[in-house]
N, C-alpha and C positions, 0 to 999 in steps of 0.2 A: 537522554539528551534534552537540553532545554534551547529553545530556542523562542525568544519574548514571552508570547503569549501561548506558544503550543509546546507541548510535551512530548516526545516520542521515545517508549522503551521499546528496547529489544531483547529476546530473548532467547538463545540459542543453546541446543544440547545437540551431540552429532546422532545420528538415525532418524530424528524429527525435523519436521518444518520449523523456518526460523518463525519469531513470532514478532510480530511488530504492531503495538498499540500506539495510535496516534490520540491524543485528549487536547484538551483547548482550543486555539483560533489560529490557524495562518495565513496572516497576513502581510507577511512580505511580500516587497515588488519583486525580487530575486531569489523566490526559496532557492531554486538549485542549486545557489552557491550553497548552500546549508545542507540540501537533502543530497546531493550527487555522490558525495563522498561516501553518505549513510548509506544511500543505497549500493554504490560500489562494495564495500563490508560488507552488505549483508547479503548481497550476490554470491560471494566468494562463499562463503561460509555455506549459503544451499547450496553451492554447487559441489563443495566439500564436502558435506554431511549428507546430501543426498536426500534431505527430504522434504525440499520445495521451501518457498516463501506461504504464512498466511500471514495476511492484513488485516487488520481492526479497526476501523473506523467509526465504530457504536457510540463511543464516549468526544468524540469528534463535537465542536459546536460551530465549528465553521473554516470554511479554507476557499480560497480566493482562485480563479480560473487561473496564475500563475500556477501555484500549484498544483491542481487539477492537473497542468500539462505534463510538470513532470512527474507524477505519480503515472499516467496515462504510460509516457515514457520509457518510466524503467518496469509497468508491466509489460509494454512489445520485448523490452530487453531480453528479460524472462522466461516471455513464451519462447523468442528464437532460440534462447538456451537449453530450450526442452525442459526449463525451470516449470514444474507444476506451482500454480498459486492459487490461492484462496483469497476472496476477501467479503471480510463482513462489515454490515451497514445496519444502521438502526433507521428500518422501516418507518419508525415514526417521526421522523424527523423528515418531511416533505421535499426540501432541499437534495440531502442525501438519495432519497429515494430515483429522484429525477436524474441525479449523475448515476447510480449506478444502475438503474436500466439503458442507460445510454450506452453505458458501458460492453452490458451486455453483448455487444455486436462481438466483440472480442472472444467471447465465451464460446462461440459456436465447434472451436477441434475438441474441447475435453481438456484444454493444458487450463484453461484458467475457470474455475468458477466462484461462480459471486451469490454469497447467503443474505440474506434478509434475517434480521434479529430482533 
């Protein structure tokens, strides 16, 4: 999916986690309209295939506290769903580093963990 300046593929086989690589910049004032739907798909599908959401966020070069919220969002989605998730971040990227230790609070049952790459 292309959306302006960011890129997001998804990748799904049933028995695996869906995969979903986020690259570029979003900067929309209203991702949600954009991402709600994506995330709705790709919900379905882990929860059909059964083998969780990972997120990729490495090749990421920037995304705007709109989206932050719904990314945030549709991982509570997620966890209620008993949806295992993953998500990785490129440590060197300072920015990145600071949302997903924030994030981290979330990690505490075992449904969601968050990698450093």
């Amino acid at each position: 999916m292309q959306a302006g300046e960011l890129t997001i593929d998804v990748y799904d086989m049933p028995g695996r986690p869906v995969r979903v690589d986020f690259r570029g910049k979003s900067v929309h004032r209203q991702p949600d309209m954009i991402l709600r739907p994506l995330f709705a798909d790709i919900s379905k599908k882990a929860t059909s295939y059964g083998g969780g959401v990972e997120m990729h966020f490495e090749e990421l070069d920037f995304f705007n506290t709109a989206t932050i919220t719904t990314v945030i969002h549709f991982v509570k989605e997620l966890r209620n769903k008993q949806t295992p998730v993953v998500l990785s971040y490129n440590a060197q990227h300072q920015w990145q580093r600071v949302f997903f230790d924030a994030l981290g609070m979330l990690a505490k049952d075992g449904r969601l963990k968050i990698r450093a790459v």
